[in-house]
C-alpha positions as CSV (number, residue, x, y, z in Angstrom):
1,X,0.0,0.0,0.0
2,X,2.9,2.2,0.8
3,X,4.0,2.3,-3.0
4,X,0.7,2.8,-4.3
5,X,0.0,5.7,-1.6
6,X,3.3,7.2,-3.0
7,X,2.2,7.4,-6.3
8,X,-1.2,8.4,-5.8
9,X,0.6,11.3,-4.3
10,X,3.0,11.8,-6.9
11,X,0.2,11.7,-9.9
12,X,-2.1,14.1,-7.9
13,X,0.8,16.7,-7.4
14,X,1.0,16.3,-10.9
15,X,-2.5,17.9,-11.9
16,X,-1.2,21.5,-11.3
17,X,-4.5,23.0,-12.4
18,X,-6.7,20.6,-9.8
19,X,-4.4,21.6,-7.3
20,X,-4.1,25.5,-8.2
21,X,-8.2,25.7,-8.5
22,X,-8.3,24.2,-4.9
23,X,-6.6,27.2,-3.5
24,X,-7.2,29.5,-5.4
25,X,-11.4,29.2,-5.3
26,X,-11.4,29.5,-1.3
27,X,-8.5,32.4,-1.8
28,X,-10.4,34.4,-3.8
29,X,-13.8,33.6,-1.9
30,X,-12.4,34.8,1.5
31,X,-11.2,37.6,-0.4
32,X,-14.6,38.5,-1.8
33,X,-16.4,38.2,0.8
34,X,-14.0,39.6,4.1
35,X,-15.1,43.0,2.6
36,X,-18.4,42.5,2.2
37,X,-19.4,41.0,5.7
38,X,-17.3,43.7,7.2
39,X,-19.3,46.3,6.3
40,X,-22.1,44.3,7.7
41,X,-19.9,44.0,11.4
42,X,-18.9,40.3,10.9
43,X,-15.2,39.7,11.4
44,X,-12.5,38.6,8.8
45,X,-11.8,35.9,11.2
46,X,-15.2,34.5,11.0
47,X,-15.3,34.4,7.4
48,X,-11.9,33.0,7.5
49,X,-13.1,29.9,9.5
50,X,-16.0,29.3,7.0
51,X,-14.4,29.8,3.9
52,X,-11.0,27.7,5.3
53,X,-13.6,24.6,6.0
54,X,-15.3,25.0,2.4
55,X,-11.6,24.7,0.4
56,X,-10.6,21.8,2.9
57,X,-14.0,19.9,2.3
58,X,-14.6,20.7,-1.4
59,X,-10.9,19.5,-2.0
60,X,-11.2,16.3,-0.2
61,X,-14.7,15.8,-1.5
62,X,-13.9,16.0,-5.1
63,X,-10.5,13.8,-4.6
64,X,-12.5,11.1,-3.4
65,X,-15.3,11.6,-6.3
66,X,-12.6,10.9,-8.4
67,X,-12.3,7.6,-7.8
68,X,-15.9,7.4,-9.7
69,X,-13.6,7.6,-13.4
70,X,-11.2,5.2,-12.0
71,X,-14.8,2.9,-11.9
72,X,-15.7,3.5,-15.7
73,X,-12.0,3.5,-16.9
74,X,-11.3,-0.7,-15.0
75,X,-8.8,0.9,-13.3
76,X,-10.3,-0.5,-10.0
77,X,-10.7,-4.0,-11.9
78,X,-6.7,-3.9,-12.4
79,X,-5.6,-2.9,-9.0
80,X,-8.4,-6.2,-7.6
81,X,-6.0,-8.2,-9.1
82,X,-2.8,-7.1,-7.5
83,X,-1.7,-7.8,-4.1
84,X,-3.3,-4.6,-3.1
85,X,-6.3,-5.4,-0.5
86,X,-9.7,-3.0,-1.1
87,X,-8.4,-1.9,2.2
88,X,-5.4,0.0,1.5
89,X,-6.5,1.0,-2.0
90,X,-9.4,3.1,0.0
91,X,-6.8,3.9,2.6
92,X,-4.9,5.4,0.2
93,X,-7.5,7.2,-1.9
94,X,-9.0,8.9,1.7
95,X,-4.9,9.8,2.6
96,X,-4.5,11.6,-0.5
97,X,-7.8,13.5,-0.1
98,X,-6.4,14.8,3.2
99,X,-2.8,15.6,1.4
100,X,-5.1,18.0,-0.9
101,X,-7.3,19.3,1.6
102,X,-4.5,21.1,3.7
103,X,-3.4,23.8,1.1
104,X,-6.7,25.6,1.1
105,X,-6.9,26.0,4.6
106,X,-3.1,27.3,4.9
107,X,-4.1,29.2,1.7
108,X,-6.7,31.5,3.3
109,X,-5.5,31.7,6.8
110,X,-2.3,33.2,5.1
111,X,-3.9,35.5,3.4
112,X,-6.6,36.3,6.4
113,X,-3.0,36.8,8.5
114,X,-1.6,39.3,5.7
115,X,-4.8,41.1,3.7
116,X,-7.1,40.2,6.0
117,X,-5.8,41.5,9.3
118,X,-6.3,38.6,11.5
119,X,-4.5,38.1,14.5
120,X,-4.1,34.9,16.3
121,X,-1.3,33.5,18.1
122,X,1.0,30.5,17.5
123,X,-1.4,28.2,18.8
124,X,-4.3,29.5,17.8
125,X,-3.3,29.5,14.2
126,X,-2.2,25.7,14.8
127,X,-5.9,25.0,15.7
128,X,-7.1,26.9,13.2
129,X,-5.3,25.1,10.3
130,X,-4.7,21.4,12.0
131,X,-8.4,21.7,13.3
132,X,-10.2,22.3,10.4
133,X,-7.6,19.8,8.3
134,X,-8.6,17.3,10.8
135,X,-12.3,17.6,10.6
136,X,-12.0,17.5,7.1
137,X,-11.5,13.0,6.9
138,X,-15.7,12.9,6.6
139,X,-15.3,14.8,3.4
140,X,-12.7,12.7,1.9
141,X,-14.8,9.3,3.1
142,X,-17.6,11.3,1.8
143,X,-15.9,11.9,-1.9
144,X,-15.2,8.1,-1.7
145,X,-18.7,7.2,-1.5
146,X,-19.9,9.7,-4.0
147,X,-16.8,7.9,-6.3
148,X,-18.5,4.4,-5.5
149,X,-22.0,5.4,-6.7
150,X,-21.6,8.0,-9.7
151,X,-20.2,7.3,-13.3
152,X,-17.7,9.3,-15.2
153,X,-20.9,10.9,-17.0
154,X,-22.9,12.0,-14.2
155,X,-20.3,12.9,-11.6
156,X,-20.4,16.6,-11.4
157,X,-24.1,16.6,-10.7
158,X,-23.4,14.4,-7.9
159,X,-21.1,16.8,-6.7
160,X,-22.3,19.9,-7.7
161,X,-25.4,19.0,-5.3
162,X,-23.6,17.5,-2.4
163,X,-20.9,21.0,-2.0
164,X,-23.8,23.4,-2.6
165,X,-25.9,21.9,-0.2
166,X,-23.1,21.5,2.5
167,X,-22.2,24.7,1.9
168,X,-25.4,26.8,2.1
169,X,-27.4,25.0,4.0
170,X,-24.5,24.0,6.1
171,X,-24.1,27.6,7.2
172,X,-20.5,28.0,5.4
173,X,-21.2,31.1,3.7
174,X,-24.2,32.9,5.8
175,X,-24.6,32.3,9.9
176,X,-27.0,29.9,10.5
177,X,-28.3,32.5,13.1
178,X,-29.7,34.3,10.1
179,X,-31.5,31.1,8.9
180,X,-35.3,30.3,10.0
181,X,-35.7,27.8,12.6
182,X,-36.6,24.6,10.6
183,X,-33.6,25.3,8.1
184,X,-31.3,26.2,11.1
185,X,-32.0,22.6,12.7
186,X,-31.3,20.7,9.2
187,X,-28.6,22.5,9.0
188,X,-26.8,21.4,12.4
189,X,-27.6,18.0,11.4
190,X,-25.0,18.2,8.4
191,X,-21.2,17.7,8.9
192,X,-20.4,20.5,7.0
193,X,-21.3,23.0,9.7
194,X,-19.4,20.9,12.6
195,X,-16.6,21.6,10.7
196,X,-17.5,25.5,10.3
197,X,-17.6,25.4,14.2
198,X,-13.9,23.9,14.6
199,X,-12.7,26.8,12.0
200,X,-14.9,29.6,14.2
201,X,-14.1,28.1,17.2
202,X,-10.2,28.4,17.0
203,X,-11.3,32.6,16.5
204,X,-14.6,33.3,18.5
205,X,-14.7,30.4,20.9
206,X,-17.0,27.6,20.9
207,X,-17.8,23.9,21.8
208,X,-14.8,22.2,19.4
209,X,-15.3,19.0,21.2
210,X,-18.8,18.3,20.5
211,X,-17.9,19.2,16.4
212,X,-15.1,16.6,17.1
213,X,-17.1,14.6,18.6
214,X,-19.8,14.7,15.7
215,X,-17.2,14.7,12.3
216,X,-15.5,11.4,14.2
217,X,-19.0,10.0,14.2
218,X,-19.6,11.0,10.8
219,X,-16.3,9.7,9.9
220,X,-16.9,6.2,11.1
221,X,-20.3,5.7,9.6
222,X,-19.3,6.6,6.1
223,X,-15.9,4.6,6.4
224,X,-18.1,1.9,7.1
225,X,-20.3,2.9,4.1
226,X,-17.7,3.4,2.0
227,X,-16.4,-0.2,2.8
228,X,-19.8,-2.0,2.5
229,X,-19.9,-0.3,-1.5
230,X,-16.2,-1.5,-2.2
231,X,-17.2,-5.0,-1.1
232,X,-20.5,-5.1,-3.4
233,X,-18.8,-3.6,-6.2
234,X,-15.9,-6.4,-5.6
235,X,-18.6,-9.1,-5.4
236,X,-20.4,-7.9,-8.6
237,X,-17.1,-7.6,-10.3
């Protein structure tokens, strides 16, 4: 698994336009919108912790997704019949989502910390980043599962819906405290705005342990999702 993690890694640090579109769509969203919420008394730091958590999910999301064109292509037919267990080739896929979901979040918090104007000491920026990286494995189990399920052909629609309605409804872009009160409770039920919590949480305070607590649980129901799909598709193969 380690050789096939490596190049995994190596092919997707390859695709210098996926990667340049993954930080530069957070980058210039946080840049977009730091102005506009200020005049309306929101702070850049608060924008910085929702728009740090979309970049990190949409990366990892559409990593996994990928794995969809891998599907139509037999490239998951060819790997079956190597030593490599269903295991570590999901292992892998996940780990790379994770590699691509850090630069967006160092992306905009280093631009928050020099356009932006926010302040945050060493550790505070640590939780910032590393919190919001962490919290973003439900994403990249998510993408997975999406990558199990859609074809080449119809893979963007799949994703298209899934990151538009983690982000708006998930309160990425607008506080939920604006929302009315039936979307405000669907909205806490999604993982996307656990994850907005860790990235306000390391700024304005809140409860980061029950958002930890929540994206772990998350995280282990679609790992086991993502497994049970593997195994059909293995079967059917």
């Amino acid at each position: 698994m380690t050789g096939y993690l490596a190049f995994e890694i190596r092919r997707t640090l390859r695709d210098v336009k996926f990667l340049l579109f993954a930080v530069a769509l957070p980058v210039g969203l946080y840049l977009l919108m730091a102005g506009r919420f200020a005049d309306q008394g929101a702070p850049a730091s608060y924008v910085m912790g929702g728009v740090a958590a979309f970049g990190a999910m949409k990366a990892a999301l559409d990593t996994g997704a990928r794995t969809a064109v891998e599907r139509d292509i037999g490239w998951q037919r060819q790997l079956r019949l190597t030593p490599l267990s269903g295991g570590g080739y999901l292992l892998a896929k996940g780990s790379v989502a994770m590699v691509v979901a850090l630069p967006p979040v160092a992306g905009v918090s280093l631009v928050a910390a020099l356009a932006g104007g926010v302040h945050l000491s060493p550790g505070g920026w640590a939780s910032a980043v590393l919190g919001v990286w962490a919290g973003t494995v439900p994403f990249a189990l998510l993408g997975l599962l999406i990558g199990q399920f859609a074809t080449a052909r119809n893979l963007q629609a799949y994703q298209g819906a899934v990151v538009l309605l983690l982000s708006f409804v998930g309160g990425l872009f607008i506080p939920v405290s604006t929302f009315p009160r039936a979307l405000a409770t669907v909205a806490k039920v999604l993982p996307s705005y656990w994850l907005a919590q860790v990235g306000h949480a390391a700024t304005l305070g809140g409860d980061v342990w029950r958002a930890a607590l929540v994206l772990t649980s998350y995280a282990l129901v679609l790992g086991a999702a993502v497994a049970v799909r593997y195994r059909l598709g293995a079967a059917r193969a």
